[in-house]
PQR file with spaces between the fields and no chain letter, atoms N, CA, C, O and H, PARSE charges and radii, in Angstrom:
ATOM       1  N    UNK     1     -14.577    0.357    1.899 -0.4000 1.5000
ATOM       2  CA   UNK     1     -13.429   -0.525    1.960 -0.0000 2.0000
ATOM       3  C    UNK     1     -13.093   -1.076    0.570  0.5500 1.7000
ATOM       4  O    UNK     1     -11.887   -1.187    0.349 -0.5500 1.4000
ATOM       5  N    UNK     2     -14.193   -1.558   -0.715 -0.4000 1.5000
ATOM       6  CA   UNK     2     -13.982   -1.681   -1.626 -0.0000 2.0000
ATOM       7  C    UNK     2     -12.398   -0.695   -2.292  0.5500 1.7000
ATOM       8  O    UNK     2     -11.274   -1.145   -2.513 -0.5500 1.4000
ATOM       9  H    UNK     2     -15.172   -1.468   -0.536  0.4000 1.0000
ATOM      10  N    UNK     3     -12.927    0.750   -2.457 -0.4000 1.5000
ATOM      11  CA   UNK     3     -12.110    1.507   -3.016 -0.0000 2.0000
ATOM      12  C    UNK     3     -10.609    1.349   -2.452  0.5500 1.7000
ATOM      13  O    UNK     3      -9.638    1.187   -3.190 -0.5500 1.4000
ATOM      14  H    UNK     3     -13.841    1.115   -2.277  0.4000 1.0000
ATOM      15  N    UNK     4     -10.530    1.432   -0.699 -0.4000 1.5000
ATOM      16  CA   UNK     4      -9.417    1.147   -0.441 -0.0000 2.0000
ATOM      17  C    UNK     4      -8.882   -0.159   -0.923  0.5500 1.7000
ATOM      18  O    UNK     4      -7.826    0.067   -1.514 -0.5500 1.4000
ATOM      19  H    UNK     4     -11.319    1.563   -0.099  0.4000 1.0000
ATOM      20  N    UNK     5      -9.126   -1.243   -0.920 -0.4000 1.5000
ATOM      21  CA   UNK     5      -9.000   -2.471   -1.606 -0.0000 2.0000
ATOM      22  C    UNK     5      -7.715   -2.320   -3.097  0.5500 1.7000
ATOM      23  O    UNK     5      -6.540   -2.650   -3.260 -0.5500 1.4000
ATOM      24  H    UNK     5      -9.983   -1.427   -0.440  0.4000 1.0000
ATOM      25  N    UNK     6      -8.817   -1.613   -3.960 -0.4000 1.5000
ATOM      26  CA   UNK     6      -8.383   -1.362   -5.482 -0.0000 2.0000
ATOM      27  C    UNK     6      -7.258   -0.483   -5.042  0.5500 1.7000
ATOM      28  O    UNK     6      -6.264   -1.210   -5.050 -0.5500 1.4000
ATOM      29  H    UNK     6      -9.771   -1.345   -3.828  0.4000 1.0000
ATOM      30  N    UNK     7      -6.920    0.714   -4.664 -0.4000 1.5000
ATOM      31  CA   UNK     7      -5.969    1.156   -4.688 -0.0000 2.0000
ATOM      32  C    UNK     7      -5.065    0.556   -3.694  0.5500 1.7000
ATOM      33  O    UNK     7      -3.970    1.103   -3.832 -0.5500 1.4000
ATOM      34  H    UNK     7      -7.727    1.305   -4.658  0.4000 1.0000
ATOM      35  N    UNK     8      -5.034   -0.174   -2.912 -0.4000 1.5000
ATOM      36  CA   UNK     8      -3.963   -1.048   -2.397 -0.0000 2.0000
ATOM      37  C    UNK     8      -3.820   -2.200   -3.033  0.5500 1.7000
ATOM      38  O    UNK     8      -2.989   -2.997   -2.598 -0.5500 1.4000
ATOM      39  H    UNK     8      -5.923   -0.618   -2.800  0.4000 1.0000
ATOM      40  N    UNK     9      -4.739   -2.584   -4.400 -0.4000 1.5000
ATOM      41  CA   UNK     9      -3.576   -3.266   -5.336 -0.0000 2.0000
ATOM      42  C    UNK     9      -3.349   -2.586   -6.433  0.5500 1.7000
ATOM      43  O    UNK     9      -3.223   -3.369   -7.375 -0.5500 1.4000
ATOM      44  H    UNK     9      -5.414   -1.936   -4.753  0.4000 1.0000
ATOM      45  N    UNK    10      -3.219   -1.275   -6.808 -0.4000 1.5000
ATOM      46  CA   UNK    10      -2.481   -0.382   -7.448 -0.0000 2.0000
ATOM      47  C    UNK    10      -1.244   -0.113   -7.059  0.5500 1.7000
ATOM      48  O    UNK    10      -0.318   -0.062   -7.869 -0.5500 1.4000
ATOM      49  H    UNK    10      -3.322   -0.639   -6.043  0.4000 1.0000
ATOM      50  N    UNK    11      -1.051    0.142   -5.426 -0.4000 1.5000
ATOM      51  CA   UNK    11      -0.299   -0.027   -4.663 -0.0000 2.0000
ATOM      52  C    UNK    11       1.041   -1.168   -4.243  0.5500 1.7000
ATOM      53  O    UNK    11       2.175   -1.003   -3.793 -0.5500 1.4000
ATOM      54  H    UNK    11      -1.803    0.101   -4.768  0.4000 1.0000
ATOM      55  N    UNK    12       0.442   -2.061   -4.548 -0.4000 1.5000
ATOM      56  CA   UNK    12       1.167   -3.426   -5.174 -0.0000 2.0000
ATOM      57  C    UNK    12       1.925   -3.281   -6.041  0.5500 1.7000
ATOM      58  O    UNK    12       3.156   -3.281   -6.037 -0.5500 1.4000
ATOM      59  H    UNK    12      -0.479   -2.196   -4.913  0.4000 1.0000
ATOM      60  N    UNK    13       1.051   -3.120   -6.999 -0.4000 1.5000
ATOM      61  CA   UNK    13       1.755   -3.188   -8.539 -0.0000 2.0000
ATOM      62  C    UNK    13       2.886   -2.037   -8.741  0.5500 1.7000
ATOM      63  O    UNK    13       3.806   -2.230   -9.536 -0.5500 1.4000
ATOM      64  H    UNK    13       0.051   -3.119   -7.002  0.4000 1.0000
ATOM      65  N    UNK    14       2.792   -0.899   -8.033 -0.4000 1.5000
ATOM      66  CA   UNK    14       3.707   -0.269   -7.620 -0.0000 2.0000
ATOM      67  C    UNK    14       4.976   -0.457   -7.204  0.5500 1.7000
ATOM      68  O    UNK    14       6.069   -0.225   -7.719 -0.5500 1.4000
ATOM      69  H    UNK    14       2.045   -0.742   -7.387  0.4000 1.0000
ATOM      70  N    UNK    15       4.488   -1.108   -5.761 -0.4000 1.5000
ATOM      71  CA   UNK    15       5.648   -1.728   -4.756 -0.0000 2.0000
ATOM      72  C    UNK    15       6.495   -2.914   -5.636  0.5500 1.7000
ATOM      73  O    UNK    15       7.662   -3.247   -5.433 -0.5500 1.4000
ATOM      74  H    UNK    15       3.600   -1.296   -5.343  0.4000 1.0000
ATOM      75  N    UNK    16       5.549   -3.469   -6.700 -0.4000 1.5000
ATOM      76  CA   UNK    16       6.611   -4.709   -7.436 -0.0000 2.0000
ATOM      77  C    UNK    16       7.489   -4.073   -8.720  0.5500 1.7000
ATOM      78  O    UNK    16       8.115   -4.701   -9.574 -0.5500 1.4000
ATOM      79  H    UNK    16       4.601   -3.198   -6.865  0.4000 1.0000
ATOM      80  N    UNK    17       7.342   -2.737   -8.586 -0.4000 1.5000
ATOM      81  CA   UNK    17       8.416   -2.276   -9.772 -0.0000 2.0000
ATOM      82  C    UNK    17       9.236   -1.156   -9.339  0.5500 1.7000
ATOM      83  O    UNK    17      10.062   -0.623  -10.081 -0.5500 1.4000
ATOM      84  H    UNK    17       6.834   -2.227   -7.892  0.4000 1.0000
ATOM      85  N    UNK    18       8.977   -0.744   -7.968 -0.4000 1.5000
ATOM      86  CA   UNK    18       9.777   -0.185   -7.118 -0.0000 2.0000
ATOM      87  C    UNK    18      11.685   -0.527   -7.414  0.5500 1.7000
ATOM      88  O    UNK    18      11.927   -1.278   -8.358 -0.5500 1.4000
ATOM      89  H    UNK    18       8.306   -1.177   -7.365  0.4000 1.0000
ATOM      90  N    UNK    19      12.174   -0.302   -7.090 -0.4000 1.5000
ATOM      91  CA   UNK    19      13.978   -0.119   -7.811 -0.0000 2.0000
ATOM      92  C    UNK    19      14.748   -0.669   -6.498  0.5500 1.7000
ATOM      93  O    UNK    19      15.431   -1.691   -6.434 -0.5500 1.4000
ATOM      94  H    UNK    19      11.977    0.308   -6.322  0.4000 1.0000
ATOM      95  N    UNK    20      14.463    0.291   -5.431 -0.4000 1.5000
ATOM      96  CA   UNK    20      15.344    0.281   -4.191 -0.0000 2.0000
ATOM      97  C    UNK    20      13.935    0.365   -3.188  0.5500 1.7000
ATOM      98  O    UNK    20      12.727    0.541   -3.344 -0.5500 1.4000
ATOM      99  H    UNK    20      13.908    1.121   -5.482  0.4000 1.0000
ATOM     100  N    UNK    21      14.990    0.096   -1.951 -0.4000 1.5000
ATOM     101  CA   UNK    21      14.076   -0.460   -0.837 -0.0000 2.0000
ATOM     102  C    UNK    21      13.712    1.013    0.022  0.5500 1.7000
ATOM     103  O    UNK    21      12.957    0.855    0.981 -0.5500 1.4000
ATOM     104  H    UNK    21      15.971   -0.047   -1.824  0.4000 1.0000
ATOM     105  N    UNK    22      14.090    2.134   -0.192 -0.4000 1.5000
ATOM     106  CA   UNK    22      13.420    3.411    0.192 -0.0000 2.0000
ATOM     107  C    UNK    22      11.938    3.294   -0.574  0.5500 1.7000
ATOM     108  O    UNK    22      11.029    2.960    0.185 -0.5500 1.4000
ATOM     109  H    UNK    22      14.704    2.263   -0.971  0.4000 1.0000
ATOM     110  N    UNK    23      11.640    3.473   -1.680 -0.4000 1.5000
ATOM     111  CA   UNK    23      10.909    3.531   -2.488 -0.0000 2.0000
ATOM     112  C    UNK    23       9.903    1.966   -1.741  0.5500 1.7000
ATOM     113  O    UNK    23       8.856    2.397   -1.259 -0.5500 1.4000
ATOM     114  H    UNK    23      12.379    3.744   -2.298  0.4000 1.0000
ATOM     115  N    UNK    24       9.965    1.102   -1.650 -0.4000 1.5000
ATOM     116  CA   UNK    24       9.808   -0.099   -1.176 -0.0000 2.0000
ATOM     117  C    UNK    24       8.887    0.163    0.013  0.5500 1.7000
ATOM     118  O    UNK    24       7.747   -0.216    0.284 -0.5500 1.4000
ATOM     119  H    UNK    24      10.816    0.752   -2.041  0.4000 1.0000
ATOM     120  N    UNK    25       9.685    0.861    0.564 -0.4000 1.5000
ATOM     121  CA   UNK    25       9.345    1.361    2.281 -0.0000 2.0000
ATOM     122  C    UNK    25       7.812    2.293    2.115  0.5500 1.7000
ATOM     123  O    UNK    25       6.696    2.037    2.567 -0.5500 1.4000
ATOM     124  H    UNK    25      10.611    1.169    0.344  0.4000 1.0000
ATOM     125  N    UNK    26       8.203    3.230    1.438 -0.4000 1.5000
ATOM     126  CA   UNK    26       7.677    4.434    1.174 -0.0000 2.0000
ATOM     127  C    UNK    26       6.017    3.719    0.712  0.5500 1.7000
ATOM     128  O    UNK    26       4.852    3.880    1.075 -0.5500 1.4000
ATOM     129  H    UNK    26       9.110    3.438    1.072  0.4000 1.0000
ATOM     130  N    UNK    27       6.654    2.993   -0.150 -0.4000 1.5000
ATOM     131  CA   UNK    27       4.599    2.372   -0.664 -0.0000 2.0000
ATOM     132  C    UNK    27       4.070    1.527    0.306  0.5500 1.7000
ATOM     133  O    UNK    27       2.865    1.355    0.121 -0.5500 1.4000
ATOM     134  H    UNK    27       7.601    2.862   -0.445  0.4000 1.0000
ATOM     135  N    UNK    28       4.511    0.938    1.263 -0.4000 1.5000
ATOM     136  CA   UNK    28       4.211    0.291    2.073 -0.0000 2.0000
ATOM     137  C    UNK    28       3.651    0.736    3.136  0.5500 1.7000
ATOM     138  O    UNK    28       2.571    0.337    3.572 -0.5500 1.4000
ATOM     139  H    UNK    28       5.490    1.078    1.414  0.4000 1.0000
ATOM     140  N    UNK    29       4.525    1.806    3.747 -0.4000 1.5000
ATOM     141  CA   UNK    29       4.078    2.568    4.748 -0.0000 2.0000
ATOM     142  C    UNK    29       2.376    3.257    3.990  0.5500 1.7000
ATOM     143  O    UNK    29       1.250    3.130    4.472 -0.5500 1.4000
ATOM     144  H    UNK    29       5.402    2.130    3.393  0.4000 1.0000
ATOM     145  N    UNK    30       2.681    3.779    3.036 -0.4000 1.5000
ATOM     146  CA   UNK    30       1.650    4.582    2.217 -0.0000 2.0000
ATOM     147  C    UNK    30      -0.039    3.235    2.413  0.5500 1.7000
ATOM     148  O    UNK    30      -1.077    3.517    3.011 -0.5500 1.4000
ATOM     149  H    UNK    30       3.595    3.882    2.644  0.4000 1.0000
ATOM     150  N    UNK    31       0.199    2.190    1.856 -0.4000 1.5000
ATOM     151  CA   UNK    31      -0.894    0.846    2.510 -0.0000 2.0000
ATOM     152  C    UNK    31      -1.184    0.804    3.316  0.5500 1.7000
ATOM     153  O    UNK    31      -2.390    0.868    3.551 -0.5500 1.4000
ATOM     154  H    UNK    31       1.043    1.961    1.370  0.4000 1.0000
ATOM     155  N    UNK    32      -0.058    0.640    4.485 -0.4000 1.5000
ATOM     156  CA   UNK    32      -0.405    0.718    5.731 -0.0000 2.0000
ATOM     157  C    UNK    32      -1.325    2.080    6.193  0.5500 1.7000
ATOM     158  O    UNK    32      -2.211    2.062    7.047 -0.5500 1.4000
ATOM     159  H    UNK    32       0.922    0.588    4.294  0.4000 1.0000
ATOM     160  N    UNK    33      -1.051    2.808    5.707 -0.4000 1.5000
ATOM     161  CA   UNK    33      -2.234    4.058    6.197 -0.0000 2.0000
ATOM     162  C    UNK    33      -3.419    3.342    5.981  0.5500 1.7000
ATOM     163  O    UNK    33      -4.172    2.887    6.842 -0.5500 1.4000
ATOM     164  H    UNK    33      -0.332    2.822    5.013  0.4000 1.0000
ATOM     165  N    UNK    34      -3.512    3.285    4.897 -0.4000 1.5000
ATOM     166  CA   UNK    34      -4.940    3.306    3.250 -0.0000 2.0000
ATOM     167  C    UNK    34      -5.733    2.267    4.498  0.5500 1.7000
ATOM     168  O    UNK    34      -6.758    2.508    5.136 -0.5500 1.4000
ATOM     169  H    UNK    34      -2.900    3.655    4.198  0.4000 1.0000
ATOM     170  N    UNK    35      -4.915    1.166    4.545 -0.4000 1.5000
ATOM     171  CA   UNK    35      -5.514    0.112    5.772 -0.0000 2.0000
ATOM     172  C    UNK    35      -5.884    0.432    7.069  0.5500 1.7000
ATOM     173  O    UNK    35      -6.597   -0.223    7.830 -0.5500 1.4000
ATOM     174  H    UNK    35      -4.083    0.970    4.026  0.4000 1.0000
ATOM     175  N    UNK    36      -5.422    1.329    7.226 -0.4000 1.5000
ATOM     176  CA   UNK    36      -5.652    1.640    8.930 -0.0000 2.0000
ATOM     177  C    UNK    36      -6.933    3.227    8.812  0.5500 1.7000
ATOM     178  O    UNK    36      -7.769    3.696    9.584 -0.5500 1.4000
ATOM     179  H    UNK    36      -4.842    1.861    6.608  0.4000 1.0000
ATOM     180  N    UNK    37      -6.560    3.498    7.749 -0.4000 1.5000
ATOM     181  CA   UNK    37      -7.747    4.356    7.476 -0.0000 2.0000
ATOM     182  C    UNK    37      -9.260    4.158    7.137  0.5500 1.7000
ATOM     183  O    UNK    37     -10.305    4.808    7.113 -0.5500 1.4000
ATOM     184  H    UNK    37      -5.881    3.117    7.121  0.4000 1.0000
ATOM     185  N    UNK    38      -8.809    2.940    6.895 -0.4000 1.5000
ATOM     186  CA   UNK    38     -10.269    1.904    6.183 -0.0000 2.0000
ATOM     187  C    UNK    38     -10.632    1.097    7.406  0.5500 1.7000
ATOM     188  O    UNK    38     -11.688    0.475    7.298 -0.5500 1.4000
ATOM     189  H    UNK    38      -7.960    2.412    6.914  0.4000 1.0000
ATOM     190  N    UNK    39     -10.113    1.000    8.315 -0.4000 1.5000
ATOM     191  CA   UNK    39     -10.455   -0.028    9.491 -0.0000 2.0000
ATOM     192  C    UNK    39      -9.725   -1.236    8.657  0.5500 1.7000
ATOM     193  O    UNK    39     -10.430   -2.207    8.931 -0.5500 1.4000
ATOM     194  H    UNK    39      -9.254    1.506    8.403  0.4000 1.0000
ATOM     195  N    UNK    40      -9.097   -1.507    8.131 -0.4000 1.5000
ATOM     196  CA   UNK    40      -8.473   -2.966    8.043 -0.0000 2.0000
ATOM     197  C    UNK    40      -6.966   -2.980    9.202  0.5500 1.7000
ATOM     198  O    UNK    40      -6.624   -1.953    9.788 -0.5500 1.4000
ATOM     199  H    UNK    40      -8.524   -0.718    7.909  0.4000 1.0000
ATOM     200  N    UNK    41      -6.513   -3.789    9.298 -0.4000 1.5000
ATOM     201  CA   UNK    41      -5.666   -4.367    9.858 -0.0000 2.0000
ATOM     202  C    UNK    41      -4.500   -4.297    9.505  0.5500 1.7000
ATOM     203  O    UNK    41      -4.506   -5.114    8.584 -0.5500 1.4000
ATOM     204  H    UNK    41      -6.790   -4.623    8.821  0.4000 1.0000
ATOM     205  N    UNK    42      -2.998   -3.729    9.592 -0.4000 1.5000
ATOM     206  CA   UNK    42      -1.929   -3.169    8.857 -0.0000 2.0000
ATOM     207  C    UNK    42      -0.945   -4.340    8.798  0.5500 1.7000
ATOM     208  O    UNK    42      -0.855   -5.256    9.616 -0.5500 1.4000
ATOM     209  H    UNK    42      -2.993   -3.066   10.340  0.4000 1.0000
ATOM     210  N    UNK    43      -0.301   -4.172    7.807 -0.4000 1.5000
ATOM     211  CA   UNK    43       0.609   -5.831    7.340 -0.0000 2.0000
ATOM     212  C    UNK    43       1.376   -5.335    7.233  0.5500 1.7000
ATOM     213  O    UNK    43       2.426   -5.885    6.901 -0.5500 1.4000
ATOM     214  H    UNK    43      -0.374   -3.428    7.142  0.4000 1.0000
């Protein structure tokens, strides 16, 4: 869960320089896996 962690705030830092809200969507959904793949809880 660590690793998923770090790359869902890579993931972040992503999503905060994202342009448009496709792109927006797209990294989010992409977390939401990372989280649900890790056993965490999807936001």
């Amino acid at each position: 869960m660590e690793r998923a962690d770090k790359i869902i705030g890579v993931l972040a830092a992503v999503y905060g320089v994202c342009v448009d809200q496709t792109s927006k969507d797209e990294v989010h959904r992409l977390a939401n896996e990372l989280r649900k793949a890790s056993g965490q809880p999807e936001q």
